[in-house]
N, C-alpha and C positions, 0 to 999 in steps of 0.2 A: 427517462432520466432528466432529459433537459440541459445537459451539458452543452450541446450543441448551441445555445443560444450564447453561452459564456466566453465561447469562442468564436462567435460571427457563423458559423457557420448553418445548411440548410439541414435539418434530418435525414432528410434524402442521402445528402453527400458525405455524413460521418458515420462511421462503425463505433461506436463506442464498448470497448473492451477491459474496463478498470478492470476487474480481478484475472484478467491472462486464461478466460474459462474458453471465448466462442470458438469457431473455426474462422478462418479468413473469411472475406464476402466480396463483392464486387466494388464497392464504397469507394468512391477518391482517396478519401480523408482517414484514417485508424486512430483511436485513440486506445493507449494499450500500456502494461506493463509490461508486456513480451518485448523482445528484442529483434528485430525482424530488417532485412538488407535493403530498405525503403529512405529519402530524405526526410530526415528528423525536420520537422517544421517549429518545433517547439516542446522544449521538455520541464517537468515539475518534478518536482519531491516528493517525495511520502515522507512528511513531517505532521501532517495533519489527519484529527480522527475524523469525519468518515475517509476514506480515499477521495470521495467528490470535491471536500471540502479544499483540498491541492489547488485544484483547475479554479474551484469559484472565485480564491482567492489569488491568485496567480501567485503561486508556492514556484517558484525557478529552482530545478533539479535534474538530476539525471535518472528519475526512477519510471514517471510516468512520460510517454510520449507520443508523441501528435509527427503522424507522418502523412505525405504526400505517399499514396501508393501505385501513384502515374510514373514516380522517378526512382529508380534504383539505387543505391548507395550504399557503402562496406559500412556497418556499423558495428566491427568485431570492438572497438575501445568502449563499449557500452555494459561490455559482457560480465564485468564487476561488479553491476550494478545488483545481480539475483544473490551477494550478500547482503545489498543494503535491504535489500526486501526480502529477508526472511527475517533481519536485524528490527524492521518495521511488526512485522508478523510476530514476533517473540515479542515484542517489547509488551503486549497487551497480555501475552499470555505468564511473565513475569512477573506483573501487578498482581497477578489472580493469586500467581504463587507464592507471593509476599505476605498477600492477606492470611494467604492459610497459615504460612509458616509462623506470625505473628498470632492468631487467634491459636494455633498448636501449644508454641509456648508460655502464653498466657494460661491456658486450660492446666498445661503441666506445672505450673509454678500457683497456681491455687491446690492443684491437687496434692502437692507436696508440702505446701503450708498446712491445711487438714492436718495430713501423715503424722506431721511432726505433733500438732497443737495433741493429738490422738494418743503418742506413746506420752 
């Protein structure tokens, strides 16, 4: 991925986690949308399309985050955050459904102009 370079950091020492899929690893550093009881080092948004595209740009948020996984920390006020990330997740799938619903009733408003010109 190469995020690691966007943040100083060495390969070795990041887990890079955007889509919340791996298991934990041994890694200092986590880069994650999970939510996890580690010191947040630094958190982005999910404002931007791909997800990489957050961290390249240094999007400040509380969706994506960058923890120290040496140091423990309660991070239960975080936990709001898996609306704004389904809120992210829907929004592209939204668009798709627009299109449809637009080329639907396009299709049904030619088809009924026919009908009429017909009788």
């Amino acid at each position: 991925m190469g995020l690691e370079r966007y943040l100083n950091f060495k390969p070795e020492d990041l887990c890079v986690d955007i889509y919340g899929q791996k298991p934990l690893n041994n890694r200092k550093y986590l880069l994650t949308t999970k939510i996890y009881d580690y010191k947040v080092i630094k958190s982005f948004a999910l404002e931007m399309r791909p997800q990489e595209a957050n961290i390249i740009n240094n999007i400040i948020g509380n969706s994506i985050f960058l923890y120290n996984t040496a140091i423990k920390n309660n991070n239960r006020h975080f936990y709001f955050n898996k609306t704004r990330n389904f809120i992210y997740y829907y929004k592209l799938q939204s668009h798709f459904f627009n299109i449809i619903k637009t080329v639907g009733l396009m299709t049904y408003n030619k088809i009924k102009k026919i009908i009429r010109h017909k009788r």
